[in-house]
C-alpha positions in Angstrom: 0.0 0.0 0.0 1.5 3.7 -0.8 2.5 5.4 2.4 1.4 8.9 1.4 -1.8 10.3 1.7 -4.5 10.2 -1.3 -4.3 13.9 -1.0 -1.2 14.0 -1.4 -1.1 12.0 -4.4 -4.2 14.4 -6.0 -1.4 17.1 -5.3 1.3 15.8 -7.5 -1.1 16.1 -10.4 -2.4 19.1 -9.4 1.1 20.5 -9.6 1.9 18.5 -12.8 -0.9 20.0 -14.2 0.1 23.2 -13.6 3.6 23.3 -14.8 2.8 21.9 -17.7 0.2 24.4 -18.5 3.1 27.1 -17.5 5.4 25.6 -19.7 3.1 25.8 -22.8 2.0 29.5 -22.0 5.9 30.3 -21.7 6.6 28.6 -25.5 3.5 30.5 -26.7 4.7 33.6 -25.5 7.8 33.2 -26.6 6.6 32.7 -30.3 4.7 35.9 -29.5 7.9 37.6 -28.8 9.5 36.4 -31.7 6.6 37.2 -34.4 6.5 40.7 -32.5 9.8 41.6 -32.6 11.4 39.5 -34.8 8.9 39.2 -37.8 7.7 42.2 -38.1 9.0 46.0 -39.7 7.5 48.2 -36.3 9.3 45.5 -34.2 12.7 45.3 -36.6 12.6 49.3 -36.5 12.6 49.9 -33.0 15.2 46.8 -31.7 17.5 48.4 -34.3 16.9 51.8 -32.8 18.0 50.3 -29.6 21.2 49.3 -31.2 21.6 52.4 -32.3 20.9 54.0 -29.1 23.8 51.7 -27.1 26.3 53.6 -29.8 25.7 56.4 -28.8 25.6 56.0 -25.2 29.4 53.8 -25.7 31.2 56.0 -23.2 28.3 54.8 -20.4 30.0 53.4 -17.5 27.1 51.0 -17.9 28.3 49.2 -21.1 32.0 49.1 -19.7 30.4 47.4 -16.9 28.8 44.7 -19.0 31.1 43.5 -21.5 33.1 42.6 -18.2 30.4 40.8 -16.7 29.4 39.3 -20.2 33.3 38.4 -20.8 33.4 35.4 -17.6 30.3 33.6 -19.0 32.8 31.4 -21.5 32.1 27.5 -21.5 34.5 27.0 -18.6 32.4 29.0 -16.7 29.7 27.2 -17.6 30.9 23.7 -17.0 31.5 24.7 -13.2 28.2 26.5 -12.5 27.2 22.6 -13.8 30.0 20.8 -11.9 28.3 23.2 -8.5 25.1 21.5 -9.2 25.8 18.1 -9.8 27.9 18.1 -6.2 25.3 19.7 -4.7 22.7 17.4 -6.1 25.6 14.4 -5.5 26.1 15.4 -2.4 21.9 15.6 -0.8 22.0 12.0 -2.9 19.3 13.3 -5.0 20.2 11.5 -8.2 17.1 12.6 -10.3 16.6 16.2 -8.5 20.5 16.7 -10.2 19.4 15.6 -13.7 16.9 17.4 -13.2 18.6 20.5 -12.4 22.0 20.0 -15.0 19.0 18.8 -17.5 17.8 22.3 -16.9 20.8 24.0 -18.0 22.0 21.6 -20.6 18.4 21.4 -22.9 18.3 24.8 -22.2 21.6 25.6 -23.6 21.0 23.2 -26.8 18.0 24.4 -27.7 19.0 28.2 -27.9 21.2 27.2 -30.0 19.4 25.2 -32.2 17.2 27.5 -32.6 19.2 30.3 -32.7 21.4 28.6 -35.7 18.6 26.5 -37.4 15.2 27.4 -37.0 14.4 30.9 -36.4 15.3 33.7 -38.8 15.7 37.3 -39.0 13.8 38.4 -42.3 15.6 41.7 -43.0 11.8 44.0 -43.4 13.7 47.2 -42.7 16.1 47.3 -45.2 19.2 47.9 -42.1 22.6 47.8 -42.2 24.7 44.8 -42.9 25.9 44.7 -39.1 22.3 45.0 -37.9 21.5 41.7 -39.7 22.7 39.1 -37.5 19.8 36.8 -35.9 20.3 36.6 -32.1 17.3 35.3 -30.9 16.9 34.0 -28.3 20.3 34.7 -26.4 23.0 32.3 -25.3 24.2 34.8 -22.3 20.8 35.2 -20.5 19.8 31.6 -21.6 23.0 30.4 -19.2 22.3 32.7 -16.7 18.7 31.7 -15.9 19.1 28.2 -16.4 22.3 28.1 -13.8 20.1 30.0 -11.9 16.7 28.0 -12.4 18.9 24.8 -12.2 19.8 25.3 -8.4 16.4 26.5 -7.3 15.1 22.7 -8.8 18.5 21.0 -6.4 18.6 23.0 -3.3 15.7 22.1 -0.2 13.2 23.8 0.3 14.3 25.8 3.3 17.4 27.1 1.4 15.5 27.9 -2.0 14.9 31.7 -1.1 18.3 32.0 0.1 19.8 30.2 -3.6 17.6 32.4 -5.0 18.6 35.5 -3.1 22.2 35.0 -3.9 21.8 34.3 -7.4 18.8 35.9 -8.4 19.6 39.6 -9.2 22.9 38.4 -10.6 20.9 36.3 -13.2 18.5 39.1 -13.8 20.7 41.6 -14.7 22.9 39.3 -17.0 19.9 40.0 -19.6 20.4 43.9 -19.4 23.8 43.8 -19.4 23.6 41.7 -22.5 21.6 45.2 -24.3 24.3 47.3 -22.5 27.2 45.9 -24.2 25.2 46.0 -27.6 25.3 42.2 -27.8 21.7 41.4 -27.8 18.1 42.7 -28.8 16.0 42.9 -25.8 13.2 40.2 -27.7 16.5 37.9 -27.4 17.0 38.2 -23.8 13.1 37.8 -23.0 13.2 34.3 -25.1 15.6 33.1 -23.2 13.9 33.9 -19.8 10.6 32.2 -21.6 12.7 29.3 -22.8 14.6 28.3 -19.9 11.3 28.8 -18.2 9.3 26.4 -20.5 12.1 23.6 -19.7 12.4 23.8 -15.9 8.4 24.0 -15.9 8.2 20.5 -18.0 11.3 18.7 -16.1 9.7 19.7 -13.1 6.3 19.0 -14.3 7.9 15.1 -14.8 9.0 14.8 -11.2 5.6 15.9 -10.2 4.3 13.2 -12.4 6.5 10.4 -11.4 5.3 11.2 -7.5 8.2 13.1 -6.5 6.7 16.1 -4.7 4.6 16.7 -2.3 3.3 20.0 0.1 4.9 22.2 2.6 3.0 24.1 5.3 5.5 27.1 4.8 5.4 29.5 7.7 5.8 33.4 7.1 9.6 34.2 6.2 9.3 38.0 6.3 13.5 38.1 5.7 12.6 36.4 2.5 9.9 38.5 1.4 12.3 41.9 2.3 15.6 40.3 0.7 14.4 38.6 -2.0 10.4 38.5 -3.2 10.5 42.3 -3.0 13.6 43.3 -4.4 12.1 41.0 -7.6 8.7 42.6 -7.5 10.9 46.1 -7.8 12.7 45.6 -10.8 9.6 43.3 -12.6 7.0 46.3 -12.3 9.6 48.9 -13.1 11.7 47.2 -15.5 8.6 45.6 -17.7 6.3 49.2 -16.8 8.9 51.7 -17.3 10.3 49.9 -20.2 6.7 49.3 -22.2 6.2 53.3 -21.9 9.4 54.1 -23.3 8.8 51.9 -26.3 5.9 53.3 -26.8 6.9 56.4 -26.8 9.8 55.4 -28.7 7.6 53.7 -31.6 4.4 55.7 -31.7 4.3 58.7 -29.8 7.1 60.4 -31.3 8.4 60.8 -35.4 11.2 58.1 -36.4 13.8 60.6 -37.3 13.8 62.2 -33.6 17.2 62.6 -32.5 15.5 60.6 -28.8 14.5 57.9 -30.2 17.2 55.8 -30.4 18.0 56.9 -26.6 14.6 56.1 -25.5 14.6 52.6 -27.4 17.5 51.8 -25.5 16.9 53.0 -21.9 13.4 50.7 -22.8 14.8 47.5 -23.5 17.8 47.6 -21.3 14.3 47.9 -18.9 12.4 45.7 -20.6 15.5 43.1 -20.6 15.9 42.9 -16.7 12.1 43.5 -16.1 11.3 40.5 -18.0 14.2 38.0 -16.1 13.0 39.1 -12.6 9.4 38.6 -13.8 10.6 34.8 -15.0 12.1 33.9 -11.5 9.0 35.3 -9.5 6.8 33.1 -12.1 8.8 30.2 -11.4 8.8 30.7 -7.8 4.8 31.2 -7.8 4.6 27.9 -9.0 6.7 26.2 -6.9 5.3 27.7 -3.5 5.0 25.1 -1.2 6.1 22.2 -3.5 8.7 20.3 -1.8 10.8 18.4 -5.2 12.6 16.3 -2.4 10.2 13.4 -1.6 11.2 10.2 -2.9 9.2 8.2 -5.6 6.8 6.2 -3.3 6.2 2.6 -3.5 3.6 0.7 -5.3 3.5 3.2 -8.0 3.5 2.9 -11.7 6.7 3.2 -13.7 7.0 7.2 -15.0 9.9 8.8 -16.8 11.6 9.9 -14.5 11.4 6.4 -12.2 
């Protein structure tokens, strides 16, 4: 006879259920963004304007700032924020909870670049320059960042998840921006990333869910938690993804396209909309994960699943 609760049980499927809904409403947004931004002459227009606009800020402290931060994501770097998780996981002997988490990172990874290289192109609608041609979407950069960052939240407990987060969190955020700073990305490349490494943690999670593997915690009030880290993300969400759609509006619509601002505006709104949209990403993921434990074992007497 199963140990656990029926409740229980109904709970892993609720949960299931759940993240596998959140993971197709992160691949359909992320197709949104892409036709948006990507596939169309208003979207092309104003993503090159923010190009332009990070040339003409180059003597920002801002950009400097970035490229150094962008310069120690290599692959070496990204082999050890893997090596970190696989101890960690190693070391709680939670064998699937560290695919789990390195899956994270690693499908993540692939599929940006698969994508990136073979899939999705960038139509050239505006007639831009040559070195405004390049497809970029969705970023490798941000893609690393959040899945290192999603990766850990999936391995840690549950008692130590804010604090992971906490640690990691604004770091990861701000990866995306700096990625506009340092003229590197679009900002529709930095918000497919945060929607792509969000669709795979959603689904490997959604298959421990489905193989039994979680099960609820009666969290008490953490009020350091909610000051230190929930709050810090709420900040830069509503102002990065609320200042950031203003600017582009005004940007795009509001005033003519051979305005000396608009480039300036385009860029101050996605190097907004790029961090606005990664903290937004870790809150979602955290909503859904709110008092779901990923540490229970598979109980007993259940059927084979894919992750058993």
């Amino acid at each position: 006879m199963c140990p656990y609760r029926e409740d229980e049980k109904h709970f892993g499927t609720r949960v299931c259920r759940r993240l596998w809904a959140a993971a197709a409403g992160a691949v359909l947004l992320l197709a949104c963004v892409y036709g948006a931004f990507v596939r169309t002459a208003a979207g092309q227009r104003w993503e090159n304007a923010v190009l332009r606009g990070r040339r003409e800020d180059e003597t920002l402290a801002a950009a400097r700032a970035a490229n150094r931060v962008l310069d120690h994501i290599t692959l070496s770097s990204l082999g050890a924020a893997v090596a970190v998780l696989v101890l960690l996981g190693l070391a709680r002997r939670r064998y699937v909870l560290t695919v789990a988490g390195a899956g994270t990172v690693g499908f993540s990874v692939l599929i940006a670049e698969v994508l990136k290289r073979y899939v999705l192109e960038r139509p050239d609608l505006v007639a831009a320059p040559e070195r405004l041609l390049g497809n970029s979407f969705p970023s490798g950069h941000t893609t690393i960042a959040m899945s290192v960052l999603f990766g850990l939240v999936l391995v840690v407990p549950y008692r130590w998840r804010g604090v992971a987060v906490g640690v990691c969190s604004l770091w990861a955020t701000f990866v995306g921006a700096y990625t506009v700073a340092a003229g590197w990305h679009r900002p529709s490349d930095t918000i497919g990333a945060d929607l792509l490494v969000l669709a795979v943690a959603c689904a490997l999670t959604a298959l421990l869910a489905r193989s039994g593997r979680v099960r609820p915690v009666v969290d008490r009030p953490r009020p350091l938690r909610a000051l230190f880290v929930i709050a810090p993300l709420c900040g830069v969400a509503l102002a990065g993804l609320g200042c950031g759609a203003l600017l582009l509006v005004d940007s795009s619509f509001r005033l003519p396209p051979g305005d000396p601002a608009v480039p300036r505006l385009a860029y101050a709104g996605g190097h907004a909309l790029a961090a606005g949209a990664s903290a937004a990403t870790t809150l979602a993921l955290l909503a859904l994960l709110h008092r779901v434990d990923l540490d229970r074992p598979r109980p007993s007497g259940r059927g084979t699943g894919p992750l058993s």
